[in-house]
C-alpha positions in Angstrom: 51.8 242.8 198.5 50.8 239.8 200.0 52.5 238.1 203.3 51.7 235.5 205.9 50.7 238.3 208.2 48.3 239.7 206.2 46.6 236.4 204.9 46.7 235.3 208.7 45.0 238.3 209.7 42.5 238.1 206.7 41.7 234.3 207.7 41.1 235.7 211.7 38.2 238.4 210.3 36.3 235.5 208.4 36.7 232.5 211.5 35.4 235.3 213.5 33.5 236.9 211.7 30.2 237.3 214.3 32.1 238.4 217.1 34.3 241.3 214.9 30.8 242.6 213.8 29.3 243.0 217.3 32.9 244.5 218.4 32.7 246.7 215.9 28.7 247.9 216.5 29.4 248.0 220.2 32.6 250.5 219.4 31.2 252.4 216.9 27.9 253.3 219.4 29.9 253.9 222.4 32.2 256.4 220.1 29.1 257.8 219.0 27.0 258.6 221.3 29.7 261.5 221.7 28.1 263.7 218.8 25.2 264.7 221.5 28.2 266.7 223.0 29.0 268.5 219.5 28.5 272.6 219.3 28.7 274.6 217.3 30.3 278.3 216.6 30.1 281.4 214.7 32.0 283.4 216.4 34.8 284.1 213.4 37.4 284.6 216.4 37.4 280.9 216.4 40.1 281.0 213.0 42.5 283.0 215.6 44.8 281.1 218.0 44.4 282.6 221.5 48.2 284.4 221.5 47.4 285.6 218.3 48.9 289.4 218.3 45.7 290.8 216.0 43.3 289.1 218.2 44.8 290.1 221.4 45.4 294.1 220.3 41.6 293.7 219.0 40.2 291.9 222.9 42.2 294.8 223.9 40.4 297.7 222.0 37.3 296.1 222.9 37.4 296.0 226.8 38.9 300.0 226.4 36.0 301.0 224.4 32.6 299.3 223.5 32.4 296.4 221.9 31.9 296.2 218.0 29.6 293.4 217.4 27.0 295.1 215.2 24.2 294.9 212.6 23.7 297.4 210.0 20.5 298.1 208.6 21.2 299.3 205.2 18.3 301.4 204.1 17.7 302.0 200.3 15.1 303.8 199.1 13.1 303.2 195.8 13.0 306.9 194.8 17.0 307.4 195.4 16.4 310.2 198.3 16.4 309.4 202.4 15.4 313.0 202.7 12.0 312.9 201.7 9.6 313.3 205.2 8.4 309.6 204.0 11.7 308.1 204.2 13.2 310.1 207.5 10.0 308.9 209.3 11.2 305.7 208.1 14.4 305.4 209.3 12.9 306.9 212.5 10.4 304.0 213.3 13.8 301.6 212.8 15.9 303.4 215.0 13.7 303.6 217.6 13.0 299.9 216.9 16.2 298.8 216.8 17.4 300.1 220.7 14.5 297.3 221.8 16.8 294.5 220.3 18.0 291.9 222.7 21.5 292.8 223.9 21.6 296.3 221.6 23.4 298.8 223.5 23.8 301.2 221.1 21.5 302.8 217.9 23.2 305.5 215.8 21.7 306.5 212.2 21.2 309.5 210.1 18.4 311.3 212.2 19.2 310.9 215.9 23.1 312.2 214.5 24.1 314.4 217.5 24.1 317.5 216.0 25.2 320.5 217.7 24.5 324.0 216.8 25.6 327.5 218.7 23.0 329.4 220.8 24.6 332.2 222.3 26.9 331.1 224.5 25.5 328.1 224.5 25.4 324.5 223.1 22.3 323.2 221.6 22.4 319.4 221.1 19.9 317.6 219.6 18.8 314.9 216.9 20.0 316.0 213.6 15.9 314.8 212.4 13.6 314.4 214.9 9.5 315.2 213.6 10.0 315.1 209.7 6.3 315.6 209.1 7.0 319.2 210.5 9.8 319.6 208.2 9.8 322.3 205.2 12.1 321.7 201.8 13.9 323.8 203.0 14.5 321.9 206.2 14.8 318.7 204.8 17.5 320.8 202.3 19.8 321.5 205.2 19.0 318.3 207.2 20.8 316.4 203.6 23.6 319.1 203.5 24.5 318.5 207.0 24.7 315.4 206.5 26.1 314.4 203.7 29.0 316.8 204.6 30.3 315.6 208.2 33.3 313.9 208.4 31.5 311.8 210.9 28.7 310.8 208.7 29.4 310.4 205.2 30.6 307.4 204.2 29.3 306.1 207.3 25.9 306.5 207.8 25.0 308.4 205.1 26.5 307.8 201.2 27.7 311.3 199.6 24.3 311.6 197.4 22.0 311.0 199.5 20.1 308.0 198.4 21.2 305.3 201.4 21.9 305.3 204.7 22.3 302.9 207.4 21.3 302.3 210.6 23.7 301.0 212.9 23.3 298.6 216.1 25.8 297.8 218.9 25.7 295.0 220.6 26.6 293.8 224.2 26.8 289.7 223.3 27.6 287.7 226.5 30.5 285.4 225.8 29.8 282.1 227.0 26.4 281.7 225.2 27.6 283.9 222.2 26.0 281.5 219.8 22.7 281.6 220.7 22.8 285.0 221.3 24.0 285.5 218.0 21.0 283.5 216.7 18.6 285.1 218.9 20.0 288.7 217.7 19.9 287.9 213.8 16.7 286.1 214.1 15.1 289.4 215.5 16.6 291.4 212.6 15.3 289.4 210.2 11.9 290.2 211.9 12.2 293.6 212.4 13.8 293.9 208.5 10.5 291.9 207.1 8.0 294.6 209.4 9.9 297.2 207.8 9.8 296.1 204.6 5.9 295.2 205.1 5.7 299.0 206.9 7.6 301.0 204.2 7.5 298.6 200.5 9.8 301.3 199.0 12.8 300.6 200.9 15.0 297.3 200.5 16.9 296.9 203.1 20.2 294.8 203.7 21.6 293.3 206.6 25.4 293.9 207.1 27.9 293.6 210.2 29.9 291.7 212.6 27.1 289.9 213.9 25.6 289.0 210.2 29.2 288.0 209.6 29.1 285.7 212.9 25.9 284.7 211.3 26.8 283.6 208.0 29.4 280.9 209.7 27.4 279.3 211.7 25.2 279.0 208.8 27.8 278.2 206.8 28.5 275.0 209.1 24.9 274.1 209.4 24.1 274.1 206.1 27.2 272.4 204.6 26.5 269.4 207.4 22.6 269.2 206.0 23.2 269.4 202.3 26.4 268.3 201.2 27.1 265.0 203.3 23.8 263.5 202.0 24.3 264.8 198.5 27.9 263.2 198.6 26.0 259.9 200.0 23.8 259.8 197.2 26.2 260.6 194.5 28.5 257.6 196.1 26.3 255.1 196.1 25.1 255.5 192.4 29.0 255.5 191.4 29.4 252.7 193.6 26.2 250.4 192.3 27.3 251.7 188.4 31.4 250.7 188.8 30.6 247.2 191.7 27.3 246.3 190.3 26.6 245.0 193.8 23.8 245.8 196.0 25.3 244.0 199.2 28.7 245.7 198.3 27.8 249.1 197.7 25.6 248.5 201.4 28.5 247.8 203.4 31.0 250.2 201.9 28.2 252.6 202.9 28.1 251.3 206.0 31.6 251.5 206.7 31.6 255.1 205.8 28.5 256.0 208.0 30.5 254.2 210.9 33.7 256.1 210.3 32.0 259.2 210.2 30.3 258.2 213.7 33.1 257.2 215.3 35.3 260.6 214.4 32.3 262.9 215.2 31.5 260.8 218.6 34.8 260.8 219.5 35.3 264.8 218.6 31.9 265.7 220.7 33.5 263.5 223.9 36.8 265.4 223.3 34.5 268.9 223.3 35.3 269.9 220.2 33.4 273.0 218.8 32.0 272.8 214.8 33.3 275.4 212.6 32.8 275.9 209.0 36.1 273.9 208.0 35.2 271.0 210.5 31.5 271.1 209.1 33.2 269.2 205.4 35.1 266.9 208.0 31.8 263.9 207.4 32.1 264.6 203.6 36.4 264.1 203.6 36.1 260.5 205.9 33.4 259.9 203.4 35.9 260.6 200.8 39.2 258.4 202.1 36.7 256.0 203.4 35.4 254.4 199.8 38.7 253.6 198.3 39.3 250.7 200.7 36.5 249.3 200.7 36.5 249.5 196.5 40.1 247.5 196.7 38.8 244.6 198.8 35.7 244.4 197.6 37.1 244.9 193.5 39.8 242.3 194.7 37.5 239.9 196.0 35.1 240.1 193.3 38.2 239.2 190.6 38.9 235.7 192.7 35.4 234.7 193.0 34.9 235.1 189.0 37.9 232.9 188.2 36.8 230.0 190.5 38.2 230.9 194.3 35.9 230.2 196.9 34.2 232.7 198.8 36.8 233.1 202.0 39.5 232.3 199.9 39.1 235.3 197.8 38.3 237.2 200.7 41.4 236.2 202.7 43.3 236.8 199.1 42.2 240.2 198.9 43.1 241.2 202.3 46.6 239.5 201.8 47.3 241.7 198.7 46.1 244.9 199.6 46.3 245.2 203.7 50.2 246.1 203.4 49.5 248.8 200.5 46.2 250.0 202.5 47.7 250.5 205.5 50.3 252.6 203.7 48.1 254.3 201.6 46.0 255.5 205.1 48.9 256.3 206.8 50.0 258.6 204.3 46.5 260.0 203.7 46.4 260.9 207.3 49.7 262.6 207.4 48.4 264.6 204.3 45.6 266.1 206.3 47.5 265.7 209.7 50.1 268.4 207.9 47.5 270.9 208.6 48.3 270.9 212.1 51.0 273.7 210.8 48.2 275.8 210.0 47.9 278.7 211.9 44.4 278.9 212.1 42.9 276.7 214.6 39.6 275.2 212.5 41.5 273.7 210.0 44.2 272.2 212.8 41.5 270.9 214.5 40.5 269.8 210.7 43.4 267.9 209.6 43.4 266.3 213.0 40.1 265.0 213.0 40.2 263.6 209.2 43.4 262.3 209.7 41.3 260.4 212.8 38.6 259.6 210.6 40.9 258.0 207.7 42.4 255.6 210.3 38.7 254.7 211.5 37.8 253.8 208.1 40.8 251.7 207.3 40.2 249.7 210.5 36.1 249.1 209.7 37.1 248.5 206.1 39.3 245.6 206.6 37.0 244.3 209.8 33.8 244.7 208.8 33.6 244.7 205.2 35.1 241.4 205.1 33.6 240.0 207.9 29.9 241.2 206.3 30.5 240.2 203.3 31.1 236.5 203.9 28.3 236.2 206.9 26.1 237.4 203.8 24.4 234.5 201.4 26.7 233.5 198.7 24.4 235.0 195.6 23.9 238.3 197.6 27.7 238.6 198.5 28.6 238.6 194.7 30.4 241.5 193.2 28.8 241.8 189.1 31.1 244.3 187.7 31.8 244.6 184.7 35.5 244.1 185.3 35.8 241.9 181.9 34.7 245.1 179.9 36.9 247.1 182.0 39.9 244.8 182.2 39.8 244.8 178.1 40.0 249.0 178.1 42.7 248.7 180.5 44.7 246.1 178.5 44.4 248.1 175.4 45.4 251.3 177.2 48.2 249.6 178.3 49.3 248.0 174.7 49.1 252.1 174.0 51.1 253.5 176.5 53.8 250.5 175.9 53.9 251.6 172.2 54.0 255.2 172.8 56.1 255.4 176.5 58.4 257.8 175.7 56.0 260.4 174.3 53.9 260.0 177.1 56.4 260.2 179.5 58.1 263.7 177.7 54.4 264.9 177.0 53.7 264.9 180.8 56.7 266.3 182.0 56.2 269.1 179.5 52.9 270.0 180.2 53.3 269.9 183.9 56.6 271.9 183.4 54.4 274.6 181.1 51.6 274.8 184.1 54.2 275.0 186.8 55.4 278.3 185.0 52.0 280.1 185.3 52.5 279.5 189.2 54.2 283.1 190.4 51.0 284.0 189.4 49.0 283.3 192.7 49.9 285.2 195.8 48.5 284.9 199.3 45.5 287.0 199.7 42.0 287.2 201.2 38.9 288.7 201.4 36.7 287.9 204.4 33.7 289.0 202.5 34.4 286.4 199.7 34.3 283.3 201.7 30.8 283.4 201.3 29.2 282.5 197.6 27.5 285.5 196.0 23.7 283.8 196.4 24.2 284.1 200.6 22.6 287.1 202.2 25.6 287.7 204.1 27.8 288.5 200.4 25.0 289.8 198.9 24.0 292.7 201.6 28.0 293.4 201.9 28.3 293.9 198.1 25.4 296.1 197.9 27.1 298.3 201.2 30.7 298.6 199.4 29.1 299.2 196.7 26.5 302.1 197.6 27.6 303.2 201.6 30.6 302.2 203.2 33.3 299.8 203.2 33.3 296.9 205.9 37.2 296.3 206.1 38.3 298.2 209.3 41.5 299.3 210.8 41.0 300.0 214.5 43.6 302.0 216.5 44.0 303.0 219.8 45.8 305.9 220.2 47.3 307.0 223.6 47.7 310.4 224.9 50.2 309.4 227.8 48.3 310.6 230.5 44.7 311.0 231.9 43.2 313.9 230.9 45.6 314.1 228.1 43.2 313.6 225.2 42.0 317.0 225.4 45.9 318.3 224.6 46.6 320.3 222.0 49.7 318.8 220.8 48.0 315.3 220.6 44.8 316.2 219.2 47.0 317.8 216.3 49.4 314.7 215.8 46.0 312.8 215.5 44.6 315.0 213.3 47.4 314.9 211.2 46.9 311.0 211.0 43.3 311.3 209.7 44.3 313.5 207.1 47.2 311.6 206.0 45.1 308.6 205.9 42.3 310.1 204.0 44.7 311.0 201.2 45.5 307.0 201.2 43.6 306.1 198.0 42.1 302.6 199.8 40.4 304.9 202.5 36.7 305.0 202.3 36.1 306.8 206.1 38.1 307.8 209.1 36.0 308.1 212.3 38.4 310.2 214.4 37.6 312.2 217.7 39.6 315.5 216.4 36.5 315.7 213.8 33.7 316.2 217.0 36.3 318.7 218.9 36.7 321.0 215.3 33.0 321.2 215.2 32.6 322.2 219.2 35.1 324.9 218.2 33.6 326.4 215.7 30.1 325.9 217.4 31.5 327.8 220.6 32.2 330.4 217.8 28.9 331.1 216.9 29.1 328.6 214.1 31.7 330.4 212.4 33.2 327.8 209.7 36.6 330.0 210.2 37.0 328.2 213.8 36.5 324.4 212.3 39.8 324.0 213.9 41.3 322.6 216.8 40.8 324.4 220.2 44.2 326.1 221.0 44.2 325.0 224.7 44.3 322.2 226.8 41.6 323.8 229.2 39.5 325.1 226.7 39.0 321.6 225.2 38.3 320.1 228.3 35.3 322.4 228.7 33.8 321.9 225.2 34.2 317.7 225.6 32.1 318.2 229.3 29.4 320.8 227.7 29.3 318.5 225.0 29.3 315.0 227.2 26.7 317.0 229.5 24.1 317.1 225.9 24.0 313.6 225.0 21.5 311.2 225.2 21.6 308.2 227.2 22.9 305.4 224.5 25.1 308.1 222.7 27.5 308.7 224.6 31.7 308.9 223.9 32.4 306.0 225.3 33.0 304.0 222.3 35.6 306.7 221.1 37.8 308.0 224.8 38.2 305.7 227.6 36.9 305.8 231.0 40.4 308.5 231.9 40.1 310.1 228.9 43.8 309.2 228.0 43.2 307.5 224.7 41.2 307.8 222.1 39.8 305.4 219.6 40.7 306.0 216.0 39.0 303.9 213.0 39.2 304.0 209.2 37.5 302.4 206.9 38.8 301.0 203.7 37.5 300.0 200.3 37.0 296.0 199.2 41.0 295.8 199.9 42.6 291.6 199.3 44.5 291.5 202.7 47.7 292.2 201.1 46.9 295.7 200.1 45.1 296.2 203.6 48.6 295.1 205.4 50.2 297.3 203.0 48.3 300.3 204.1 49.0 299.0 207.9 52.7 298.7 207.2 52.5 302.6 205.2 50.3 303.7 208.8 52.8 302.7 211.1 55.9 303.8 209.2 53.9 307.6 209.3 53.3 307.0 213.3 57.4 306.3 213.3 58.5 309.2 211.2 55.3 311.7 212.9 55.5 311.9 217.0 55.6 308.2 217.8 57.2 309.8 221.0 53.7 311.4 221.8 51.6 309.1 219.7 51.4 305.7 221.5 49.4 302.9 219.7 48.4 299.3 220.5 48.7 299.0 216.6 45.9 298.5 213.7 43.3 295.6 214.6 39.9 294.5 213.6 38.2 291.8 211.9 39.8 292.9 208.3 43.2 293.0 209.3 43.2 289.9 211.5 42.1 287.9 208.6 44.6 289.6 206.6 47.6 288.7 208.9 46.0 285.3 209.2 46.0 284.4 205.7 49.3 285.9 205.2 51.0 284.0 207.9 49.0 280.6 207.0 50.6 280.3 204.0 54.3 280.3 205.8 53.3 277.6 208.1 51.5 275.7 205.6 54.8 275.2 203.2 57.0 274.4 206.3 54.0 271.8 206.9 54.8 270.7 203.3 58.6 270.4 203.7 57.9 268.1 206.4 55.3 266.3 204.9 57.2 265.7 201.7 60.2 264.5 203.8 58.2 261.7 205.8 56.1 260.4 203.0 59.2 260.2 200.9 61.1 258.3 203.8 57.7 256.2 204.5 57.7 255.1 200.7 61.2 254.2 200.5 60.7 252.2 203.6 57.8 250.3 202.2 59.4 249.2 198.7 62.7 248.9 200.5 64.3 250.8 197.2 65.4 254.0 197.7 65.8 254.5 193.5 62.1 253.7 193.4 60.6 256.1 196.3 62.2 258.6 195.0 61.0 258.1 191.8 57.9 257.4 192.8 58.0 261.4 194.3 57.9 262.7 190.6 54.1 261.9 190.0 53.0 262.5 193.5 54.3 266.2 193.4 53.8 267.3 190.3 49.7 267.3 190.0 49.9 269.7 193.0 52.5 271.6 190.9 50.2 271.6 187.6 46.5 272.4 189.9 48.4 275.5 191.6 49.0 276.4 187.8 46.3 276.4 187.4 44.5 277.9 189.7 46.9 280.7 189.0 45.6 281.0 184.9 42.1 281.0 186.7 42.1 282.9 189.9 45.6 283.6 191.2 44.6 284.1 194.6 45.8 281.7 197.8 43.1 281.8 200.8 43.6 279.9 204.0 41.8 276.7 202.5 43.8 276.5 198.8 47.1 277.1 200.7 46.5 273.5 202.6 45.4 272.1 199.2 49.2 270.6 198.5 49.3 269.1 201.5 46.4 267.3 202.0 46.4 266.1 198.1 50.2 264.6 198.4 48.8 262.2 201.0 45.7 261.5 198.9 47.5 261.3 195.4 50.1 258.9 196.7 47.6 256.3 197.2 47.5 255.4 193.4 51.3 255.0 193.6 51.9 253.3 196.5 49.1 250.5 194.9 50.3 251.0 191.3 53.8 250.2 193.2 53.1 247.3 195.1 51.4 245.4 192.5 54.8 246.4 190.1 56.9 245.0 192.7 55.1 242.3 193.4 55.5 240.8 189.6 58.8 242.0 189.6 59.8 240.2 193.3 57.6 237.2 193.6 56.1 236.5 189.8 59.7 237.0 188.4 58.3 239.5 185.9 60.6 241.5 183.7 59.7 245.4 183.4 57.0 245.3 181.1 55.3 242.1 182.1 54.9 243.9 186.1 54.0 247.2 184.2 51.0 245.1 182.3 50.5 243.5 185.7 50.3 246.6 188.0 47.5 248.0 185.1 45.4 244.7 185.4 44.9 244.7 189.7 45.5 248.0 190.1 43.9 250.0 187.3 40.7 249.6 187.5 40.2 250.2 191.5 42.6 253.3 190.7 40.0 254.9 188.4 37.5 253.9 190.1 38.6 255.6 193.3 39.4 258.6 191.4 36.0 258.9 190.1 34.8 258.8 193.5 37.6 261.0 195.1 36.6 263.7 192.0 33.0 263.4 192.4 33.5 264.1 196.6 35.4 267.1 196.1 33.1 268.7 193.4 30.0 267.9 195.9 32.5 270.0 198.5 33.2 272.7 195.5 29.0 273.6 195.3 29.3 274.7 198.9 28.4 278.1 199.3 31.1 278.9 201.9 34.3 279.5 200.1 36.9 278.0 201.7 35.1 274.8 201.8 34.2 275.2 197.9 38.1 276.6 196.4 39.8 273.8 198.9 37.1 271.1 196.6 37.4 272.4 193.6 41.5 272.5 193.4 41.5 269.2 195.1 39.3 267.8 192.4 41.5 269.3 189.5 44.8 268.0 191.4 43.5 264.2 192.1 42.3 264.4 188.1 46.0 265.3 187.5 47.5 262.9 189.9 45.3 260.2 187.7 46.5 261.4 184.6 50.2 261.2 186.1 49.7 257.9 187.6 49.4 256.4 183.7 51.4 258.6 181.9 54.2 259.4 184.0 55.1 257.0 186.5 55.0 253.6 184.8 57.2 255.4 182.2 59.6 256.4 184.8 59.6 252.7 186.3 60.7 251.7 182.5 63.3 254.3 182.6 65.0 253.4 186.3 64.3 249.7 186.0 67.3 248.3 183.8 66.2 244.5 184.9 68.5 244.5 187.7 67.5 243.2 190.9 65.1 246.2 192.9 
């Protein structure tokens, strides 16, 4: 709505016009220069907050034992069989490759398997392959049966038929340069994978592990800041040039975006923020918020000019009538994406926080510079040719429909979002870590082929304490922990257990002259002791226990492995663990609890979607108070709640018809859709009020009005808006994609609302009393 303020302040950008543009340059440089200082990150501990109980139970594990950054070379062989002498030599050459890897501090694989045999009375120790050329059928026979028959192999390193194994590589990554060690350490894989598959041409192999994982987000970052923001660019400036028909004007609202965006970033690198893949869409959403202002000045602007207002008149007009509903609009924007500061993952905090940043930026260039631009531009070039005539007609005619069919419309749309709403229940909070990424990355692609043919890459890590030094050797405990391992291998989501009890069982029975009758646990505390120092007295440099009994030998670490479990059925099998620790010797069984990449991402999305509806409570409650504030009826904001709520309700509908699954990105979708969607109202509002309160227009006359100055910038920005999030939903990083996509399908709703729904509710409420 216009006032004396706004027109005053609209009159101030055109006198000084020159000197707001040089402001603005100077600013938006000196805020920029800041994205030199921009990192980036894939280290996937980033999504964790620092007190974050997964996270520190998992930093725990780590500095007991050796750390469990790895790549796995997943090895599949053409003919079906790693136990040819072709394929053993092979898997050889790769291992032995592998330990020269920067940072690798430990290679295990199928053939340098410690396997230990009796001799006598003593304990032979040696790789399980080690010259396959000298190797008979017979040989290579018992080499697969060994194999594919350890507890600590199958399922592991080797898949129950034989035909693909993996070889696995620990790394040591320093902390503080972690990224570019990570780059470093997946750059030389990549190598060493295309040498292989140069070397040996009948064997594919796949890349899989933590640091792949670690891998695939920074990529995930890089490549969504590379491709999408200038896709989004180009799509933005055909819709602009197609719905303003003006060069100048499509320039400068690109201009404005381009400075928003360099002012957020700038001012995000001299705060030391580090990129993520969430903060990597955080160009492509300023981009977003950033066109509708400049589409209502510029829209507005163009309108005066055709009907005979001079150039700065118009301009100053336009600024008078949309600065109030603009600022609003923003304000509540930012709030929307500001709400994800409830998150509990820290990228998408430091997400909402930064857009919400960026949204004010572009307000403040959109109603500086645009302006200021537009008029210091030659009259001809300044024009805005739409073709609002040919619009304004559709929009009259739509209206003369909806006033002749109100009530239907009005019932129709409650219905339908009523019948959506229903299918809601159907979507529950779950994630799978292996899913963020689309099915055409490496990453996804090498982790479905490993699920699918090896092992399973959702861990549940356990540290389980003994009491005392020495005290892993005890009979009572090594029972209790065998007990665990076989109660979780009857747990139908268990792929592998990697437990210590398995290596002691098979001393035993070796100190017994192989006989299988002893594959049992030693008896005695001191007889265990002795087997675990023959047996630590045999290995290898590199092969040690270390990464399975700490340094006292008064813990041991216990790990299984799970199928492709959502996170709710991996904390379900957490939840059916601990209750079995409770009810089994938790008086001799101490545990830091279940950790690992799996199950922090499991709590994490769980937990995410808590926060985020408290987030939403709040959110609701101050745009609702903001709106009522701003129309200064409190019949009307509330009111006005009805279609700002209800696309959200209809998209989650949705989305639970088509997917039924809530990851950490779709569960902030509500939030930061309610402060986009309320845009449309809060204009469709202002221009209502304003016929009702200064024209003196009845109901119907300020419901015709609101459809001529505010429809066509309405779906206009929701093209835009649309178009943005479905340039977001083709990235191949899920989160990013599933947070575009439901956006998209929620601001189409929100459109749909916004002329069926609310000017049919104004009808209803507004009796022609004074509002």
């Amino acid at each position: 709505m216009k006032n004396n303020f706004a027109m005053r302040f609209g009159y101030g950008v055109i006198k000084h016009r020159w000197l707001v543009v040089l402001l603005t340059i100077l600013v938006v440089v000196a805020s920029g220069m800041g994205m030199k200082k921009l990192t980036m990150s894939g280290d996937y501990k980033v999504f964790f907050k620092p007190d974050n109980p997964q996270l520190l139970a998992f930093d725990a594990l780590q500095k007991t034992y050796t750390k469990s950054d790895n790549i796995m070379f997943v090895l599949a062989p053409k003919n079906g069989d790693v136990f040819t002498k072709e394929n053993l030599a092979a898997v050889i050459w790769l291992t032995d490759k592998a330990w020269k890897m920067p940072y690798s501090s430990r290679v295990d694989s199928v053939t340098n398997y410690q396997n230990s045999t009796a001799d006598g009375d003593n304990l032979n120790v040696r790789d399980l392959v080690s010259n396959p050329e000298a190797l008979s059928a017979a040989d290579l026979k018992q080499a697969r049966e060994i194999a594919v028959h350890d507890p600590l192999l199958e399922r592991r390193i080797i898949s129950p038929s034989g035909h693909v194994t993996g070889v696995n590589v620990t790394f040591q990554l320093p902390d503080k340069t972690k990224a570019k060690a990570i780059q470093l350490t997946v750059a030389k894989a990549r190598e060493l994978k295309r040498e292989f598959e140069t070397r040996y041409p009948d064997m594919k192999v796949y890349l899989n592990g933590v640091v792949m994982m670690n891998a695939a987000f920074l990529e995930a970052t890089r490549d969504d800041m590379r491709t999408l923001v200038p896709i989004m660019m180009a799509v933005v400036v055909v819709m602009l040039l197609i719905t303003l028909r003006s060069v100048a004007g499509t320039g400068l609202i690109m201009l404005s975006i381009v400075m928003s965006i360099a002012v957020t970033m700038g001012l995000a690198g001299w705060y030391g923020i580090v990129m993520s893949a969430p903060l990597a869409t955080a160009p492509l959403a300023i981009m977003i918020m950033a066109i509708a202002d400049g589409v209502h000045v510029l829209s507005h602007y163009g309108h005066s000019v055709r009907h005979g207002m001079a150039r700065e008149d118009a301009m100053a007009e336009s600024i008078g009538s949309n600065l109030g509903a603009m600022f609003l609009t923003n304000i509540l924007s930012a709030i929307g994406y500001a709400s994800m500061v409830f998150s509990e993952v820290p990228p998408f905090q430091t997400l909402g926080v930064v857009v919400a940043v960026g949204i004010v930026a572009g307000f403040l260039i959109s109603v500086i510079l645009i302006p200021a631009a537009m008029i210091i531009l030659p009259g001809r070039v300044s024009q805005v040719h739409s073709r609002e005539d040919e619009k304004i007609s559709l929009m009259e005619r739509y209206t003369e429909f909806f006033l002749n069919h109100r009530n239907k419309m009005l019932v129709g749309s409650l219905a339908v979002t009523f019948l959506l709403g229903t299918f809601i229940t159907r979507n529950e909070f779950s994630d799978s870590f292996h899913k963020y990424f689309a099915e055409s990355t490496e990453f996804r692609q090498a982790t479905d082929f490993t699920l699918k043919n090896l092992t399973g890459v959702y861990l549940i890590d356990y540290s389980l304490s003994a009491g005392h030094p020495e005290y892993v050797n005890d009979p009572v405990f090594l029972n209790k922990v065998n007990e665990f391992a076989q109660w979780y291998r009857q747990q139908p989501e268990v792929l592998h257990v990697n437990t210590f009890t398995d290596i002691m069982k098979r001393l035993n029975k070796n100190m017994h002259g192989d006989d299988p009758a002893y594959y049992n646990l030693p008896d005695e505390r001191a007889l265990a002791a002795q087997y675990l120092l023959l047996y630590e007295m045999s290995l290898p440099y590199g092969l040690d226990l270390n990464d399975q009994i700490n340094l006292d030998k008064s813990a041991t670490r216990f790990t299984v492995t799970l199928k492709a479990v959502s996170s709710n059925e991996m904390i379900a099998v957490e939840e059916r663990a601990n209750q079995w620790l409770k009810a089994h010797g938790l008086n001799i069984i101490q545990t830091t609890g279940g950790s690992g990449a799996g199950m922090m991402f499991a709590h994490i999305g769980k937990e995410n979607g808590k926060s985020m509806m408290i987030g939403n409570i709040w959110q609701i409650v101050l745009i609702s108070g903001l709106i009522v504030l701003a129309v200064r009826s409190f019949k009307l904001g509330v009111i006005s709640l009805i279609p700002n709520l209800m696309p959200a309700v209809m998209a989650y509908g949705v989305w639970g018809i088509a997917v039924g699954e809530i990851n950490m990105a779709v569960s902030m979708v509500g939030g930061i859709s309610l402060g986009i969607v309320v845009d449309d109202t809060v204009h469709f509002l202002s221009k209502y009020l304003q016929g009702r309160r200064e024209l003196g227009y009845d109901a119907e006359r300020s419901i015709r009005y609101a459809f001529d100055l505010a429809g066509v910038p309405m779906w206009i920005s929701t093209f835009i808006l649309v178009a943005g999030f479905l340039v977001l939903a083709t990235s191949p990083f899920s989160m990013n994609a599933d947070m575009g996509i439901l956006t998209a399908i929620t601001i189409t709703f929100a459109a749909f609302a916004e002329a069926f729904m609310l000017p049919g509710l104004l009808l209803l409420v507004d009796r022609g009393e004074k509002i």
